[in-house]
Backbone as numpy.savetxt, mean C-alpha at the origin, in Angstrom:
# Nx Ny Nz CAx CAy CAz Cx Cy Cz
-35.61 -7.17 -14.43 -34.40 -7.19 -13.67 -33.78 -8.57 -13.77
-32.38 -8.53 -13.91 -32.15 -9.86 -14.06 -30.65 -9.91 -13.12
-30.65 -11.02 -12.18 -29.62 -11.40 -11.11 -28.63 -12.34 -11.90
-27.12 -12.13 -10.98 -26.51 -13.30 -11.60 -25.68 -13.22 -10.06
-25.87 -14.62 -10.30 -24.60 -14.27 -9.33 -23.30 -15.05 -9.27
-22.66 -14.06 -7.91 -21.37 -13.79 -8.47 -20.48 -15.27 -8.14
-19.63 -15.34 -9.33 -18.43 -16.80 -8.44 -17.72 -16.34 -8.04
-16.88 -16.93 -7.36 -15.22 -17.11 -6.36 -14.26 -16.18 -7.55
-14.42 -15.70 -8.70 -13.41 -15.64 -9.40 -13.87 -14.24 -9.28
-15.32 -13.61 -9.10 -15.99 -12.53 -9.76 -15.29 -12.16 -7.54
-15.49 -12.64 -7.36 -15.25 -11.98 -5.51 -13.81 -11.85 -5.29
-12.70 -11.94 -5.97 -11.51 -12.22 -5.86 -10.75 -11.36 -6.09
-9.80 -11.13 -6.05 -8.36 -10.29 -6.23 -7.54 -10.69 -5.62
-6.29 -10.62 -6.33 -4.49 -10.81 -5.72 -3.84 -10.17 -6.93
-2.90 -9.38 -6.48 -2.23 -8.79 -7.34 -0.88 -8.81 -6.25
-0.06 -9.09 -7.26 1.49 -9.23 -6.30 2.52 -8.53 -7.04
3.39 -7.69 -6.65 4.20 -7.06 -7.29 5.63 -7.11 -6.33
6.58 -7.49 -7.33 8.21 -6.86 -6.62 8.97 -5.81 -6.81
9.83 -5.04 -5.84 10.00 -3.98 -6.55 11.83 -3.82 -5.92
12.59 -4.25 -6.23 14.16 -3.85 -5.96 14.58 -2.49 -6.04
15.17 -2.23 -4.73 15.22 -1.11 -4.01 16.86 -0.61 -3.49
17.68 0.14 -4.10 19.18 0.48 -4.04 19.50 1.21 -2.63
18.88 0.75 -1.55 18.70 1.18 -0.61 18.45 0.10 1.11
19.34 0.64 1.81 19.44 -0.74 3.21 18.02 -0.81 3.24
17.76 -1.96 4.32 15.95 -2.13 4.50 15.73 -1.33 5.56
16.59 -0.55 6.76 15.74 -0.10 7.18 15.24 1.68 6.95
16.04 2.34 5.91 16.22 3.20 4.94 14.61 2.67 4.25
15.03 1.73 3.72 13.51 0.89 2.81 12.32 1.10 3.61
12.29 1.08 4.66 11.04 0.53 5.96 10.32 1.88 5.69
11.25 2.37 6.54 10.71 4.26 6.65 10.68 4.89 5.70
10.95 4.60 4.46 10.57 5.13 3.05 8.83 5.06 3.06
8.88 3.17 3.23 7.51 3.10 2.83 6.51 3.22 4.00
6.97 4.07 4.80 5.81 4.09 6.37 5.72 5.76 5.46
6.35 6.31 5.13 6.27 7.58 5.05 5.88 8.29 3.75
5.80 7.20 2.67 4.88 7.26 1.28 3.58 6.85 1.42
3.26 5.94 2.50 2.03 5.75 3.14 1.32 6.54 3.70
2.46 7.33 4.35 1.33 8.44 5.36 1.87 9.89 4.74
2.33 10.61 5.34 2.27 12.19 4.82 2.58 11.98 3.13
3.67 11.73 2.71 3.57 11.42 1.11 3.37 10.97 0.08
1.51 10.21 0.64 0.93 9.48 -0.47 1.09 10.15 -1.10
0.46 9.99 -2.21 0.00 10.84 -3.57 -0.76 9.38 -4.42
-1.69 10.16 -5.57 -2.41 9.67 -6.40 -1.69 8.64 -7.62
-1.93 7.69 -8.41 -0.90 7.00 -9.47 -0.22 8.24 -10.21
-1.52 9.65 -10.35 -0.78 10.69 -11.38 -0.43 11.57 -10.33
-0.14 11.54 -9.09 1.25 12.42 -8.67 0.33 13.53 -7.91
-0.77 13.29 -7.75 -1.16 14.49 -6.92 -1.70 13.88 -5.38
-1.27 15.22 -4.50 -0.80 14.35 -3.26 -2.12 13.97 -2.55
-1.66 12.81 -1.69 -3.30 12.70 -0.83 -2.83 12.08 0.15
-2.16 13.12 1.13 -1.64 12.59 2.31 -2.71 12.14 3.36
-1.85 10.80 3.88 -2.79 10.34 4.91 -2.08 10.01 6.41
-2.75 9.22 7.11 -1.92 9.11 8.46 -1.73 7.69 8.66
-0.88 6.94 9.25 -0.11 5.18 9.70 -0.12 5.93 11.14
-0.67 5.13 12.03 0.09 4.30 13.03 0.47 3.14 12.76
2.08 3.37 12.82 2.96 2.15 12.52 2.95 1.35 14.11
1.64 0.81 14.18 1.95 -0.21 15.48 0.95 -1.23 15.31
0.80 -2.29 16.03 -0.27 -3.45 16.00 -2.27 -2.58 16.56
-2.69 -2.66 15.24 -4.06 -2.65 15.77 -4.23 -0.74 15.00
-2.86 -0.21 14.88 -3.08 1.31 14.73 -3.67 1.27 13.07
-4.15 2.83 12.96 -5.26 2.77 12.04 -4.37 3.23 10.45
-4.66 3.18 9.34 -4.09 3.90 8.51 -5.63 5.05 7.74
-5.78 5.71 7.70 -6.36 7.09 7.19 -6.35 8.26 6.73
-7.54 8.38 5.97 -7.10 10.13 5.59 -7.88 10.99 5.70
-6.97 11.98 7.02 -8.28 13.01 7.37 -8.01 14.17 6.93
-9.31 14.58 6.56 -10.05 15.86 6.53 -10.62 16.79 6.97
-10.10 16.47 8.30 -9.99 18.00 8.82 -11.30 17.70 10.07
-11.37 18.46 10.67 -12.81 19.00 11.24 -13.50 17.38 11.58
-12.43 16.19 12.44 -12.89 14.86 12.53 -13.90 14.44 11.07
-13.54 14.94 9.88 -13.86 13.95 8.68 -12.50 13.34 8.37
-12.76 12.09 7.09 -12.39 11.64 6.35 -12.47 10.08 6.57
-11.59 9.60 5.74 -12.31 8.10 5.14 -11.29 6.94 6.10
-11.41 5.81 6.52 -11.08 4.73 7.29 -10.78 4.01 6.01
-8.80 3.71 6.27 -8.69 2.49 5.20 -8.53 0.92 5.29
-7.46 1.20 6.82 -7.19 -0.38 7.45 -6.43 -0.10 8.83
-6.14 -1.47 9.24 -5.41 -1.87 10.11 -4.38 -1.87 10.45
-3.36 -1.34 11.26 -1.95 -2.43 10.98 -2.01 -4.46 11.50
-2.12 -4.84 10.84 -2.66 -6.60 11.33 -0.91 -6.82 11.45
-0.24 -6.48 11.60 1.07 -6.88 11.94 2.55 -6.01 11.48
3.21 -5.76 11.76 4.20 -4.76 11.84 5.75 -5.62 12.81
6.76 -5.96 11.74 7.84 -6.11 11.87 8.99 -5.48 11.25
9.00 -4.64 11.96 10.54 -3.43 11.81 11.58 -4.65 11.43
12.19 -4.51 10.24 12.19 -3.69 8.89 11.47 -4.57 7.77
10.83 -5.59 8.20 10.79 -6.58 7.17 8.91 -7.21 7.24
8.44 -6.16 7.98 6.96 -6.35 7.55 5.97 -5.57 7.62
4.88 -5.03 7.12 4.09 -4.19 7.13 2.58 -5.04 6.48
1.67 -5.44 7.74 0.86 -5.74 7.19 -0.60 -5.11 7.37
-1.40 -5.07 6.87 -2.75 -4.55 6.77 -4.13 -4.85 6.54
-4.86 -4.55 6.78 -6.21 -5.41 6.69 -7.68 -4.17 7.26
-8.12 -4.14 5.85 -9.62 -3.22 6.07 -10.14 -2.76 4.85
-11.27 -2.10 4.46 -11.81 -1.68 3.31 -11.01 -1.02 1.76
-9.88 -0.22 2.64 -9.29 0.64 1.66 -9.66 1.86 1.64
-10.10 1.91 0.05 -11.26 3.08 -0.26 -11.78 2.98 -0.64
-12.55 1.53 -0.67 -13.61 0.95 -1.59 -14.82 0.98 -0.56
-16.12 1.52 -0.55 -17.45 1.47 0.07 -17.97 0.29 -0.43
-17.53 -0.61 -0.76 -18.70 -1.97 -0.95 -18.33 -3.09 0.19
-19.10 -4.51 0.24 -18.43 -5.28 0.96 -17.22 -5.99 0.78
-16.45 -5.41 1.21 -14.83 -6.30 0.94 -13.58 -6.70 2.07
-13.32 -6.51 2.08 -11.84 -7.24 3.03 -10.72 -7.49 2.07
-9.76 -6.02 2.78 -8.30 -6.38 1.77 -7.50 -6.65 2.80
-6.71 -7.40 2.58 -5.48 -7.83 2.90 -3.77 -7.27 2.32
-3.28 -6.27 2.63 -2.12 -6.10 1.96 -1.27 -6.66 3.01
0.37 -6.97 2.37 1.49 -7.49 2.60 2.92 -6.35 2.24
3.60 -5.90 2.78 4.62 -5.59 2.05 5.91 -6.38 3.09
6.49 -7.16 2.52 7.95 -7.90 3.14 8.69 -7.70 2.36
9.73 -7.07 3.44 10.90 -6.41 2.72 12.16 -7.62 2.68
13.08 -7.95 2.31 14.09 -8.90 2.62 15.40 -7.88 2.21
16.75 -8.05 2.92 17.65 -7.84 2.22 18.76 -8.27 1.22
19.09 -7.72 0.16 19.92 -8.81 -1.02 21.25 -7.83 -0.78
21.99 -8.10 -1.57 23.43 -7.93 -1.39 23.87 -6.27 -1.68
23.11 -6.03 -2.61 22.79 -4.10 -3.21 21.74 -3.62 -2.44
20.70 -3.83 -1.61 19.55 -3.45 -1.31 18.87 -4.07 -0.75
17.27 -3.80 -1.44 16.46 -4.69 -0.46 15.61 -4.85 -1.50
14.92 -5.94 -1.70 13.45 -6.47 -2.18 12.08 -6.36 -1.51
11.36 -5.58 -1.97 9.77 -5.38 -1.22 9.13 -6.24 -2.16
8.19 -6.98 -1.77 7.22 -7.89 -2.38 5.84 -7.58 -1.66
5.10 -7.03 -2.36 4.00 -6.22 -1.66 2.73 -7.46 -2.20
1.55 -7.99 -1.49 0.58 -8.37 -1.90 -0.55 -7.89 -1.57
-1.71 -7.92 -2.50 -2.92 -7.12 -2.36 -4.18 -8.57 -2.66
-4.64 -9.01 -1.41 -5.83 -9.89 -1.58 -7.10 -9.29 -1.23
-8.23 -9.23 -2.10 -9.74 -8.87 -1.87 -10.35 -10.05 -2.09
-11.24 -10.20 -0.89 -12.60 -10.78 -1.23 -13.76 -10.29 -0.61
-14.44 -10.21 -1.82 -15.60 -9.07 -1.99 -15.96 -8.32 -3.24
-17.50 -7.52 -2.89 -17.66 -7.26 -4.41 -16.74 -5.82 -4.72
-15.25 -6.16 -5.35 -14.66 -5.29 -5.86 -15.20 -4.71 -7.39
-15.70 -3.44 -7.36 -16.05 -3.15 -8.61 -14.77 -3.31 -9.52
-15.03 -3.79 -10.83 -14.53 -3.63 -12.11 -13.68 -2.84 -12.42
-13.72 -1.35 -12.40 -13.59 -0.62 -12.73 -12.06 -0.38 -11.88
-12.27 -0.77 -10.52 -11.26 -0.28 -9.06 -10.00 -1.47 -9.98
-10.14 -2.45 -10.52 -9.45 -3.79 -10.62 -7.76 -2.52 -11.33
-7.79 -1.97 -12.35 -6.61 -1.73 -13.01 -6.57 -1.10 -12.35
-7.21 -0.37 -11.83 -6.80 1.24 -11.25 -5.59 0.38 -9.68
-5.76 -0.61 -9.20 -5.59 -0.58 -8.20 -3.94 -1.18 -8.58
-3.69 -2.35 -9.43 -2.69 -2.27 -9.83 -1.67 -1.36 -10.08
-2.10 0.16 -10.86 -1.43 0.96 -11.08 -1.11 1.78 -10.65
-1.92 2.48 -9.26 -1.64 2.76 -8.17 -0.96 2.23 -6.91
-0.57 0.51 -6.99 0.19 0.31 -6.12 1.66 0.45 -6.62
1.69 0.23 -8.01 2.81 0.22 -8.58 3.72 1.78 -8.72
2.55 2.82 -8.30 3.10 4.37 -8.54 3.57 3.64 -6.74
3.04 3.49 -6.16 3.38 4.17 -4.84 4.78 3.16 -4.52
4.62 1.82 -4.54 6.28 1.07 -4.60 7.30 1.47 -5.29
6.79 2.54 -6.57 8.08 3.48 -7.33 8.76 4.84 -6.46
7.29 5.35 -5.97 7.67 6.29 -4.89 8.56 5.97 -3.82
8.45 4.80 -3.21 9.36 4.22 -2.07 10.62 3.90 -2.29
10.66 3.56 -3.83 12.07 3.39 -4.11 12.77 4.84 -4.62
12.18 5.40 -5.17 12.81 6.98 -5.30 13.15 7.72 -4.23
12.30 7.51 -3.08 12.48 8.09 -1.44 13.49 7.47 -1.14
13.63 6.16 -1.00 14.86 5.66 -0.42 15.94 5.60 -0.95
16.13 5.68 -2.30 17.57 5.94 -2.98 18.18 7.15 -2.80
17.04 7.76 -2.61 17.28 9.55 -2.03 17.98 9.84 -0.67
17.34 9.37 -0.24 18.02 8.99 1.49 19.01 8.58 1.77
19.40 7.34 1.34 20.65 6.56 0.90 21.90 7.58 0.47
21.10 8.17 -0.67 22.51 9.11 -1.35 22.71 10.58 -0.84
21.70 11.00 -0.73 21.39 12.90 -0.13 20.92 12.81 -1.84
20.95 12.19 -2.83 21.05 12.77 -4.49 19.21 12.56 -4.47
18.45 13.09 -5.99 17.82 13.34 -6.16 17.67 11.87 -6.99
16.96 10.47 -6.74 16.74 9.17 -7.43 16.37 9.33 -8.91
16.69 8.97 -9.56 15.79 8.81 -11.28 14.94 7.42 -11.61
């Protein structure tokens, strides 16, 4: 058997993404409270709705029925229209602590979400792309919801 252990670089994650949004922020807000909860879905589009309490301390999850399913995080802070923050495992079973961010700002056409994702802990390998590309489906989702909203039209 052979140990190694792990550095600061091997315990780490941040992944930061922006995503410009043709849509007011608070149109933007409730897009993304509501791609969060009833209209998650998977990076490939299949759904996996979960539940937000959008308040300080409320839980985000996804249940299964019959008091199962899995514990993801926190709300660690919540400012209508311009913050959504979070803090707890995810859906990762190892030891970790994530930290997400999404701050919305408004620009002159819309709004800017700048979402951040910090882990420290042993994040498997494997979770590292996957997690990128799944945040990036779901900030596409928020902007397709909210351009939708915005217009009554169907977003492209």
């Amino acid at each position: 058997m052979t140990l190694t252990a792990p550095t600061i670089e091997n315990l780490t994650l941040n992944l930061n993404q922006e995503i410009h949004v043709r849509a007011p922020l608070e149109v933007t807000f409730a897009a993304l409270l509501e791609q969060m909860g009833p209209h998650n879905e998977t990076h490939d589009g299949k759904p996996m709705p979960m539940k937000i309490e959008p308040w300080p301390g409320g839980r985000w999850y996804r249940d299964l029925g019959d008091s199962n399913g899995h514990f993801w995080a926190l709300v660690q802070a919540i400012k209508r229209p311009t913050l959504l923050e979070l803090s707890g495992p995810l859906f990762m079973s190892s030891p970790v602590l994530n930290n997400m961010q999404y701050r919305l700002s408004a620009e002159n056409d819309g709004t800017l979400i700048t979402f951040r994702h910090t882990a420290l802990g042993f994040v498997p390998e494997d979770y590292k792309g996957g997690m990128a590309q799944g945040w990036t489906h779901m900030l596409e989702q928020v902007r397709k919801q909210s351009e939708t909203l915005r217009t009554g039209r169907v977003a492209g």
